[in-house]
C-alpha positions as a printed Julia matrix, in Angstrom:
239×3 Matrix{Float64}:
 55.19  -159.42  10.58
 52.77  -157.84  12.6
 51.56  -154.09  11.37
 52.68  -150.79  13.1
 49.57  -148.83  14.82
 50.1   -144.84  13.86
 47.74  -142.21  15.4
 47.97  -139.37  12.98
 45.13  -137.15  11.3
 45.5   -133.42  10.64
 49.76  -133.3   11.17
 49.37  -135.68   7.78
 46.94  -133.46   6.0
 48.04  -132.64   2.71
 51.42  -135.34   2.31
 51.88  -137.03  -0.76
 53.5   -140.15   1.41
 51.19  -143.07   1.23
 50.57  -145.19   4.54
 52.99  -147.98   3.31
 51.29  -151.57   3.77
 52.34  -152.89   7.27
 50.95  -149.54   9.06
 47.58  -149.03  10.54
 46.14  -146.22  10.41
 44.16  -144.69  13.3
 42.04  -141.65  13.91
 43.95  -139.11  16.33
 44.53  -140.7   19.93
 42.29  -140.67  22.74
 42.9   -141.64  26.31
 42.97  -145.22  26.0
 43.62  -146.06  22.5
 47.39  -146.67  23.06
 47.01  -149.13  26.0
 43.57  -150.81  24.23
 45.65  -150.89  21.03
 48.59  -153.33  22.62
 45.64  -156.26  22.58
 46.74  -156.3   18.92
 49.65  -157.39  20.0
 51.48  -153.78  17.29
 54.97  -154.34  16.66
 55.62  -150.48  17.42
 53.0   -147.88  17.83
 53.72  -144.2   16.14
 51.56  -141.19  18.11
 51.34  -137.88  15.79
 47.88  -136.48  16.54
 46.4   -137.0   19.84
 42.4   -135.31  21.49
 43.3   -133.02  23.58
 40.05  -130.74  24.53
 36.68  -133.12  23.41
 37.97  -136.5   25.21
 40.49  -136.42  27.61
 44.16  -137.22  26.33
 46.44  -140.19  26.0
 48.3   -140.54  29.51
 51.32  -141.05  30.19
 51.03  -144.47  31.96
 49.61  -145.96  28.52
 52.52  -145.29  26.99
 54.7   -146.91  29.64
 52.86  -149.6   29.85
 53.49  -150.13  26.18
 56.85  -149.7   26.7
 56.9   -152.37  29.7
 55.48  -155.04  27.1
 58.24  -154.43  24.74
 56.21  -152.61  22.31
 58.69  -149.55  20.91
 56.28  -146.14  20.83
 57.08  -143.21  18.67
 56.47  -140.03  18.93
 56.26  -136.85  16.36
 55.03  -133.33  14.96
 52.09  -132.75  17.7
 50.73  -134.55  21.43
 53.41  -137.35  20.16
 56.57  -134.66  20.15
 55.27  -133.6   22.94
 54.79  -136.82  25.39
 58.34  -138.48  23.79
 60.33  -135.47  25.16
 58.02  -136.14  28.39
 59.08  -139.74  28.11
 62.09  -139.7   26.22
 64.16  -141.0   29.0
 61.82  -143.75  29.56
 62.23  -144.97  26.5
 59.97  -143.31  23.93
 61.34  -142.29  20.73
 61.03  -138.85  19.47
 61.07  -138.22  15.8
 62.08  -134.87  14.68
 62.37  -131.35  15.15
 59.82  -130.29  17.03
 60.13  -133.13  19.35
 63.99  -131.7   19.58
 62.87  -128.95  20.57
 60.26  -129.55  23.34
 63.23  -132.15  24.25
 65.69  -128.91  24.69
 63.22  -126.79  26.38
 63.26  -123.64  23.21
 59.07  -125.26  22.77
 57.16  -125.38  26.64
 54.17  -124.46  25.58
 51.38  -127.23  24.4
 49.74  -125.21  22.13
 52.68  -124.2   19.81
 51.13  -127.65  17.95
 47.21  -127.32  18.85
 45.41  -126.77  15.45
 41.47  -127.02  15.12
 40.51  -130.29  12.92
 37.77  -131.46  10.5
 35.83  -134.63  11.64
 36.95  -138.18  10.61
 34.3   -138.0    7.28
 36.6   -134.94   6.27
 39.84  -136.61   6.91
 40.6   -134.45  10.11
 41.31  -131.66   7.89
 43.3   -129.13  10.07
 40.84  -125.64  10.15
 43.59  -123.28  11.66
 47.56  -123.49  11.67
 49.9   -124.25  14.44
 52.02  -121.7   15.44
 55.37  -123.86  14.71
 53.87  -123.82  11.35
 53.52  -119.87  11.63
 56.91  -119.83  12.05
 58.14  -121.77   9.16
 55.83  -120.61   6.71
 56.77  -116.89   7.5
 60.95  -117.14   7.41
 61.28  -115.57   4.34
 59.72  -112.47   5.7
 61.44  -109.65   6.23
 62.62  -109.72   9.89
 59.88  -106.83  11.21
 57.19  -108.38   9.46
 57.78  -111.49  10.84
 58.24  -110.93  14.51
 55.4   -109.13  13.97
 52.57  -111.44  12.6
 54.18  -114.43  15.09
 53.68  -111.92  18.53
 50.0   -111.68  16.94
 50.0   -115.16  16.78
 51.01  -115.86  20.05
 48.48  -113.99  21.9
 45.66  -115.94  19.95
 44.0   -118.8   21.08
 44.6   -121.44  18.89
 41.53  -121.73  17.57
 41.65  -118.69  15.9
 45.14  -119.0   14.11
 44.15  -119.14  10.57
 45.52  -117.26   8.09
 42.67  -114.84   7.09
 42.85  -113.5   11.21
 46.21  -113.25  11.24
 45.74  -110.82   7.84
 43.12  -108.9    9.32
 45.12  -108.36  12.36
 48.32  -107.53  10.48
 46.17  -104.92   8.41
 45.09  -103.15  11.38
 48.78  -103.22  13.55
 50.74  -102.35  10.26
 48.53  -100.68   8.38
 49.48  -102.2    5.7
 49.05  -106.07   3.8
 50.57  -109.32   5.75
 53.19  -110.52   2.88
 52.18  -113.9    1.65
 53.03  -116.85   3.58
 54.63  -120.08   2.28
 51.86  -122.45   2.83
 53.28  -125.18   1.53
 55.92  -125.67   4.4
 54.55  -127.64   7.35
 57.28  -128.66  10.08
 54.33  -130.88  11.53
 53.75  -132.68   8.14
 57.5   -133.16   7.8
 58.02  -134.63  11.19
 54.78  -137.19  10.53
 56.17  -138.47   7.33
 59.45  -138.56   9.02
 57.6   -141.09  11.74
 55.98  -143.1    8.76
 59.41  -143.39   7.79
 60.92  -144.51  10.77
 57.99  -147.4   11.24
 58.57  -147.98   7.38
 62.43  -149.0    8.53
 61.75  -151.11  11.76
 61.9   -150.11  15.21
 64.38  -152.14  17.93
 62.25  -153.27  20.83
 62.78  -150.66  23.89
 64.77  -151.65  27.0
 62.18  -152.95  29.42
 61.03  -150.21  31.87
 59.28  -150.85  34.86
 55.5   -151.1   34.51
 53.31  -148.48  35.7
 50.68  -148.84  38.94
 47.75  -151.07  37.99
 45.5   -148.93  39.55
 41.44  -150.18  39.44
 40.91  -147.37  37.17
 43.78  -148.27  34.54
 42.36  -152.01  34.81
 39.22  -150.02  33.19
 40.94  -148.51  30.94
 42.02  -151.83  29.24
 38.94  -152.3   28.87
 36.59  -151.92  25.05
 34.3   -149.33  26.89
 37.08  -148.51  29.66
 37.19  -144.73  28.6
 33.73  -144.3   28.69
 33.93  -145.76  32.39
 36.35  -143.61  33.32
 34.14  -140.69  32.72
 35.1   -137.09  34.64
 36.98  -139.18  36.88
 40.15  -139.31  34.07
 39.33  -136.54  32.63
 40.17  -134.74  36.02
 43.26  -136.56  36.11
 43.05  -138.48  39.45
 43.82  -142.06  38.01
């Protein structure tokens, strides 16, 4: 059996689950590295972790044309949640509940998942915390305190969400300490192992969707160097 290609990195920070043999694992994706990736000829491709700001991002259109192929993509926990309730009726799978609840519209914004990472040599370590994560780590909190420290949250950029600002900035509204937050919980790490599990079990091929437009540019994109080619020119979005 052919292996599984999973793009995961900082969402899978800190799980005990190992990458079960039959599973690739890949750096977080990049525009590109789901439609280069179908060369390999996957037999299902699982998107947690996704470049969003440094390269430009996976489109949509690689994803279809996966799905086109026959090739069954899943999504979860981060830029995956987010493009399978983008794509969900097109045939991409979403895998837990964040991607439920992008799906039902109670997540819209993209950065509820956005975390700042560590480079590959550090195992994309995540450097802040996502503010879904926020949210579970704080539910124990007494109700005030909590509303609090996530309306704090929410009017950060996301790469300043780390725990140490958010304490500094509960200090000063409260006047008082931030209670201690349950960093063990991750609804991003849960979601990602759930995805490992559900390539673990086997994936049923999708029902064959229409291919997207073969535009010149997405020819490029096939290509080994084709995001490189692309240049501004995807980044701005016009292919």
């Amino acid at each position: 059996m052919r292996d599984a290609i999973l793009f995961a990195g900082p969402s899978l920070w800190g799980s005990g689950m190992p990458i079960p043999p039959g599973i690739a694992l890949r750096p977080p994706a990049a525009c590109g590295d789901i439609v280069r990736a179908l060369a390999e000829r996957p037999r299902a491709i699982g998107l947690v972790d996704g470049i969003f700001e440094t390269r430009p991002s996976v489109w949509h259109k690689e994803i279809l044309a996966a799905l086109a192929e026959g090739v069954p993509v899943l999504g979860a926990a981060s830029l995956g949640a987010i493009r399978a309730a983008e794509l969900h009726s097109c045939g991409m799978i979403g895998v837990g509940a964040i991607f439920r609840a992008y799906r039902s519209g109670l997540i819209e914004r993209d950065d509820a998942v956005m975390v700042s990472h560590a480079p590959p040599a550090l195992a994309h370590r995540p450097l802040t915390v996502a503010l879904v994560d926020i949210g579970a780590c704080t539910r124990n909190w007494p109700d005030a305190d909590r509303r609090l420290v996530l309306r704090i949250a929410d009017r950060l950029n996301f790469r300043d969400r780390n725990w140490d600002r958010l304490a500094a900035l509960f200090r000063e509204r409260a006047g008082r300490e931030m209670p201690a937050p349950d960093r063990a919980i991750s609804r991003k790490r849960r979601d990602a192992e759930r995805l490992v599990s559900r390539l673990t079990q086997g994936v049923d091929r999708p029902v064959a969707c229409p291919p997207p437009p073969e535009t010149p540019w997405f020819r490029r994109l096939r290509q080994p160097t084709g995001e490189a080619a692309l240049g501004r020119y995807a980044e701005a979005g016009r292919a």
